[in-house]
N, C-alpha and C positions, 0 to 999 in steps of 0.2 A: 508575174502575178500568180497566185493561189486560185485556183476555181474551183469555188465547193457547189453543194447544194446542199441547202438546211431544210428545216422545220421548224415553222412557229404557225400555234394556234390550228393545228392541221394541213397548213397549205406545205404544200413544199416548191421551193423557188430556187434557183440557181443564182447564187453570188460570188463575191471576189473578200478575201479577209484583208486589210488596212488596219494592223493594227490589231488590236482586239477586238475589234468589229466586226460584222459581216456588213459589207454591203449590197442592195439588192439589184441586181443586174435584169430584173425581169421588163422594165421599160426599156431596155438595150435590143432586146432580139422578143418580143412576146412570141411569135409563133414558136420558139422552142419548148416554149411551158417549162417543165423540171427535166427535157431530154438535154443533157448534158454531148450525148450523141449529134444531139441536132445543133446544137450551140455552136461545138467546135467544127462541125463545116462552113462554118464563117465567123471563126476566131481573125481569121489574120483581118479582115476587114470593120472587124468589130475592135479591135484593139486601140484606137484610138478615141473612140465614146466611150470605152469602157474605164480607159486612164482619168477620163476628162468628168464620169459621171456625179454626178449630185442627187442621189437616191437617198431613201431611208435606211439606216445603220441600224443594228443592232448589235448588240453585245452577242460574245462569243458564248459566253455562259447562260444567253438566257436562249439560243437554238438550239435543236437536237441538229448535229452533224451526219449527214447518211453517205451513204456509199457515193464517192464522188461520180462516178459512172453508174448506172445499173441496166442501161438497156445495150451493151456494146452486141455486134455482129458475132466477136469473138472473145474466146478467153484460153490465151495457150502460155504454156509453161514450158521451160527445158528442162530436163533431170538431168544432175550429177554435171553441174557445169562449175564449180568448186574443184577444186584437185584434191583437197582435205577431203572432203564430204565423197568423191568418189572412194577414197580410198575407204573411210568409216560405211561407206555401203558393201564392200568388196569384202573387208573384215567382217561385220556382222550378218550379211546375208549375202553374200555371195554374186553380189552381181560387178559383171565387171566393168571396166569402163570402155564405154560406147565410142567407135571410130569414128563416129561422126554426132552433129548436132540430135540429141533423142527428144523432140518433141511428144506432148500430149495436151487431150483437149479439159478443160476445166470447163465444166459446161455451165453456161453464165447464170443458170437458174440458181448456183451456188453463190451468189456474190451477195456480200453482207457490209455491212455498216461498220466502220470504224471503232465506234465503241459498243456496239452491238454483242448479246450475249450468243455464243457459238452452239450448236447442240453437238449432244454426243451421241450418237444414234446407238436405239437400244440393239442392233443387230454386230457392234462394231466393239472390241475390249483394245483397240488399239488405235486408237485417236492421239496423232502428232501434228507437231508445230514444225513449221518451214520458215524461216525470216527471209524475204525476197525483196528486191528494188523490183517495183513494177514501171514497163512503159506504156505510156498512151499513145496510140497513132493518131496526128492530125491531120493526112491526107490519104487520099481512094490513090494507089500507089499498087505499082506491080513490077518485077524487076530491076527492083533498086541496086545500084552497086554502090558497093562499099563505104565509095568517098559521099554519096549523096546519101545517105541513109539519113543523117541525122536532122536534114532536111524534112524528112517525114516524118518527126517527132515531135506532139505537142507538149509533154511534159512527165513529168515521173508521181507516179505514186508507193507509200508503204502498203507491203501486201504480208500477209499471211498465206501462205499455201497448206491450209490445214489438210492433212491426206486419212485416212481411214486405212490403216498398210495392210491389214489381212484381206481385204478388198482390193487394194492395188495391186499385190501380188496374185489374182486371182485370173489375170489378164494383163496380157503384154502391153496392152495401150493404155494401163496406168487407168483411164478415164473414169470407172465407176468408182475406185476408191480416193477419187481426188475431186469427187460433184455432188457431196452430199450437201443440201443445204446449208447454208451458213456457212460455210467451210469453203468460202472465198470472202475473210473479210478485207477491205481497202480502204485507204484515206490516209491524210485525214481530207484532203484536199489534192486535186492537182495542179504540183510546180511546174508552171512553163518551163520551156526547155533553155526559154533564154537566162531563167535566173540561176542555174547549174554552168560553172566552167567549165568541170569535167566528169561527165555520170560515171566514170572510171575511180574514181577518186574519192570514194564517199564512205563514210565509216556505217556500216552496217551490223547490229545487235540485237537480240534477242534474250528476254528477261521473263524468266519462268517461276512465277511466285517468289518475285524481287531477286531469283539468283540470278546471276547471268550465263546463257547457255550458248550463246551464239554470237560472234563478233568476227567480223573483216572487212577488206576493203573489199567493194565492189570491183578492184582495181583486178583482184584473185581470180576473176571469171576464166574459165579456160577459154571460149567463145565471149567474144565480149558482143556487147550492144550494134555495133553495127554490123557485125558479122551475122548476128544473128537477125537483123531486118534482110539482110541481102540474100539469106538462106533459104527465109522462107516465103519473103518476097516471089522466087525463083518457080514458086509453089503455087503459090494461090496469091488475090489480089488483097492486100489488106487494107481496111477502111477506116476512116474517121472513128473515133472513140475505142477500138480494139484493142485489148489489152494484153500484154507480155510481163510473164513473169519468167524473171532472168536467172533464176538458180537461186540455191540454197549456199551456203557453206556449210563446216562439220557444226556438230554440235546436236543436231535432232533428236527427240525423244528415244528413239528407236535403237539406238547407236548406244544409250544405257538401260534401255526396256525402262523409259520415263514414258507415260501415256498418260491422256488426260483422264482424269479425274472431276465432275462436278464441285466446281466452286475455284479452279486455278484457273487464275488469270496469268496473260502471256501480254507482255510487250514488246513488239515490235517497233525500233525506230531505224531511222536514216537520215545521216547527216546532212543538214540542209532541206529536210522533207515534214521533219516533224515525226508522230507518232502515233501508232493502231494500240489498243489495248482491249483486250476483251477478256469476257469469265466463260466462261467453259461448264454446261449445264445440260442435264440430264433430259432425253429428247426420248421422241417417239422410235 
């Protein structure tokens, strides 16, 4: 299934897409209100009211689509988990590649709407695009091995890793030039894990003012998906709605001194996931 949260007439409500539809899932679970958070700590038991419901539908084109998460515990990323994209970081600025998994924090005040306008902050001349598969965790999980990892997955979203690089290079933990607001946009929805065969296997793009700048398989990860739950598992407990963004591949602004620009829009899609697209606009 698809698990968004829209917008209609000011409310925001948590539903399921059927179609061109939205369906509204808010007589399924009310105490979750629009916490998508709160939802999926009882997805797996909600799963069968939620196939069976008879709500009111609305058309996809007459809601505004928002961030299908917005309140998660986390928001972490890997760098240079691509072999291409290590190596276009190593050429163009020098960094080389990492022994082991290089996490950082995206800090979730950044996390934006699907087709949300992104800002460019006025303190930053070098705002880039990342196309990433993101994961959703749907279980309070710690010490996951390898083979159960994907057991603690509820589903994947398209993300954008927008980074601010003269920021991120400012500091080893990536963190301040990758949390500027807006500069986590995701959606357009999250696909359960059961309707993906293989998150390995997914044609991943990126499309920079209609050219295309970014394309591979998910399959390319140097760490893949369950390597990297069991990693960081190892680390800290990770909870319901937490999100993972699994790498980039080559292609990034940065790799031809492409930086956004007020009024260029970036699309990100993933095969089987749908697509983010947003305009890029001049900020505080």
């Amino acid at each position: 299934m698809k698990l968004v949260r829209f917008s209609q007439n000011g409310t925001t409500r948590i539903g399921t897409i059927v179609g061109d539809s939205v369906v509204d899932l808010t007589a399924i679970y009310p105490e979750a209100g629009h916490s998508m958070r709160a939802f999926l700590t009882r997805l797996p038991g909600l799963r069968a009211a939620i196939e069976a419901c008879d709500a009111p539908r609305y058309d996809v084109s007459d809601v505004t689509l928002e961030a299908p998460i917005a309140d998660p515990q986390k928001f972490l990323a890997i760098g240079m988990n691509y072999q291409a994209h290590a190596d276009e970081a190593l050429k163009g600025a020098g960094i080389p590649l990492p022994t082991s998994q290089l996490w950082f924090n995206k800090q979730v005040s950044c996390i934006n709407g699907p087709y949300s306008e992104v800002e460019i902050p006025s303190v930053s001349t070098q705002v880039d695009y990342e196309a990433e598969l993101g994961v959703i965790i749907g279980k309070r999980c710690r010490n996951v091995s390898r083979a159960d990892a994907r057991s603690v997955i509820a589903g994947y979203v398209v993300c954008n890793d927008v980074t601010a690089r003269e920021w991120q290079f400012r500091s080893p933990t990536y963190t301040l030039g990758k949390s500027f607001d807006t500069h986590g946009p995701i959606g357009p929805w999250i696909t359960t894990d059961d309707e993906i065969a293989d998150p390995h296997a997914l044609m991943l793009t990126l499309e920079y003012n209609g050219e295309e700048r970014q394309r591979s398989s998910t399959g390319d990860m140097i760490y893949g998906i369950f390597d990297q739950i069991e990693y960081l598992s190892t680390v800290m407990t990770l909870e319901p709605g937490d999100i993972l963004a699994t790498g980039t591949p080559a292609g990034v602004g940065i790799a031809s001194a492409t930086f956004m620009q007020p009024g260029d829009v970036v699309r990100v899609s993933v095969e089987g996931l749908g697509f983010i697209e947003n305009t890029f606009v001049a900020g505080r």
